[in-house]
C-alpha positions in Angstrom: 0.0 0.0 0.0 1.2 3.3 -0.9 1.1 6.4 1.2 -1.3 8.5 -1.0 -3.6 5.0 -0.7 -3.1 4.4 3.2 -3.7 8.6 3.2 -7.2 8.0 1.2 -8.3 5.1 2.8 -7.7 6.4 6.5 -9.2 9.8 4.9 -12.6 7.5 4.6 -12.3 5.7 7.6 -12.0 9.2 9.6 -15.5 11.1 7.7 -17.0 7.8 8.5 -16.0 7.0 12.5 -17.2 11.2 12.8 -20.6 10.4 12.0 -20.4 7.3 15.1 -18.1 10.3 17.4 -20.3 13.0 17.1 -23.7 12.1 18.9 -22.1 11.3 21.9 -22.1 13.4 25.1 -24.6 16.7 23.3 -26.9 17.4 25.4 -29.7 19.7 23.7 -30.8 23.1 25.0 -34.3 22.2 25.9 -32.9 19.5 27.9 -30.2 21.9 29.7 -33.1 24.6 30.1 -31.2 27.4 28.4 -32.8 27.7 24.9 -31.0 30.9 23.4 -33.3 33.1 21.5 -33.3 32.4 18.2 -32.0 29.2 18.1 -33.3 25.6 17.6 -34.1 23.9 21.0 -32.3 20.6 19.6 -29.2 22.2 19.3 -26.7 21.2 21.5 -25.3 23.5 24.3 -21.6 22.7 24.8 -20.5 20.1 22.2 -17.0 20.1 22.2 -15.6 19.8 18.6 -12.3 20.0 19.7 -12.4 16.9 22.1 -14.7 14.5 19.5 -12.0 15.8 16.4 -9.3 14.2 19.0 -10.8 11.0 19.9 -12.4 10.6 16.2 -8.5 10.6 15.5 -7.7 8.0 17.4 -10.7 6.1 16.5 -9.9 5.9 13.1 -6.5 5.6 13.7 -7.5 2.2 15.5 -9.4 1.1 12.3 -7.0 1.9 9.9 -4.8 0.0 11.7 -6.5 -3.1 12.1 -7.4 -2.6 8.7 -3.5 -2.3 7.7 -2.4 -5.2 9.8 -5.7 -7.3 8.2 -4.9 -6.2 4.8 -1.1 -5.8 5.3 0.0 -8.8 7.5 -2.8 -11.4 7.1 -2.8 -10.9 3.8 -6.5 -10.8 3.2 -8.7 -9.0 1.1 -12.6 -7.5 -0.2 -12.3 -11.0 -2.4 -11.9 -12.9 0.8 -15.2 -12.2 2.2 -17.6 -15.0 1.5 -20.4 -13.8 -0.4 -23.6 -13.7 1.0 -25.9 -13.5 -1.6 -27.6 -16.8 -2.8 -25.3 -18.4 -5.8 -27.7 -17.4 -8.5 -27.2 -14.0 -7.6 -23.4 -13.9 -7.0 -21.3 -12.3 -9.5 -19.4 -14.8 -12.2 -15.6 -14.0 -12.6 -15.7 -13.1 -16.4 -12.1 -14.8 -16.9 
């Protein structure tokens, strides 16, 4: 694996652990009590972008790695995975 290719792939794994990151700990205004004027009462009050950005890191970080040492080390791949579609519906290898 190339760099630009570990870079892209850890890239994907990182907008992809966010979406898991960032639900966790918000606590919404109408649930605090303090709805500011003008604002949605959903939104959260202190949501600490900073501290999900970090461990979102490190999440992905973990992935990518087991990913690597998987890919890298095992030496398995997408072609690997047993298919689980019924065989009339599995795709034929054309070769």
């Amino acid at each position: 694996m190339t760099f630009f290719s570990g870079f892209a792939i850890y890239f994907v794994i990182w907008w992809v652990t966010l979406f898991v990151v960032l639900p966790h700990g918000n606590k919404s205004q109408a649930e605090a009590g303090e709805i500011d004027p003008g604002t949605e009462p959903a939104a959260p009050v202190n949501p600490r972008f900073g501290l999900k950005l970090v461990l979102n890191s490190l999440l992905a970080g973990v992935v990518f790695a087991t990913y690597w040492f998987v890919t890298g080390t095992l030496g398995y791949s997408l072609e690997d995975i047993p298919s689980i579609l019924p065989e009339h519906l599995q795709f034929k290898d054309v070769n």
